[in-house]
N, C-alpha and C positions, 0 to 999 in steps of 0.2 A: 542836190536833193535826190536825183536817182540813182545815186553814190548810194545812200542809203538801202535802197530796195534791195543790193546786192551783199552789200556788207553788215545788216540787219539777218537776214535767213542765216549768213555764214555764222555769225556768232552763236547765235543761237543752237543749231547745228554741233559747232564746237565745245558747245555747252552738255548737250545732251552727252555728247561725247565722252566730255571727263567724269560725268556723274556713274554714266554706264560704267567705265570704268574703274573708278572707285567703289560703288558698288559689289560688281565682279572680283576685286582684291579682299573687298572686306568678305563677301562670300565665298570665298576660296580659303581663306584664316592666315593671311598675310599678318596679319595684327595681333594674330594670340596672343605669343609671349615675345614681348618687344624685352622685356627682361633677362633670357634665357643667354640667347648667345653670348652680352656682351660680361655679363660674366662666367657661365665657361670660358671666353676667354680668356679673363683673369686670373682663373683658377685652375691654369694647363699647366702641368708641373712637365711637360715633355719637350723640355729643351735642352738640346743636346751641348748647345755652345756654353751652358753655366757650368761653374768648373766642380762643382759640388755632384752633380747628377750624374758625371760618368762614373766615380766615385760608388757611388749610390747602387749601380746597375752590375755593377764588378767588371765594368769594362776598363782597361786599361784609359789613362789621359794620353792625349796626342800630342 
């Protein structure tokens, strides 16, 4: 039972913690666009290794 006393404030504590924190991301704008990045990266046409794009750029193929 005075297990509890110690391990009761900690949680709590660790509570306030992650809240503060999420908080602080969502007010920073972590969350805007969850959309954005993951397709621009879909939509990178600058790879150099596809055999079509050096082609494309008038750079000789290797």
């Amino acid at each position: 039972m005075t297990i509890l006393y110690l391990l009761l404030p900690i949680a709590v504590l660790l509570a306030i913690i992650a809240i503060a924190a999420f908080l602080w991301t969502v007010r920073s704008g972590q969350y805007d666009d969850l959309e954005g990045p993951p397709q621009r990266m879909l939509m990178d046409d600058d790879d150099p290794r596809m055999p079509g794009n050096a082609a494309r750029r008038g750079k000789p193929r290797a």
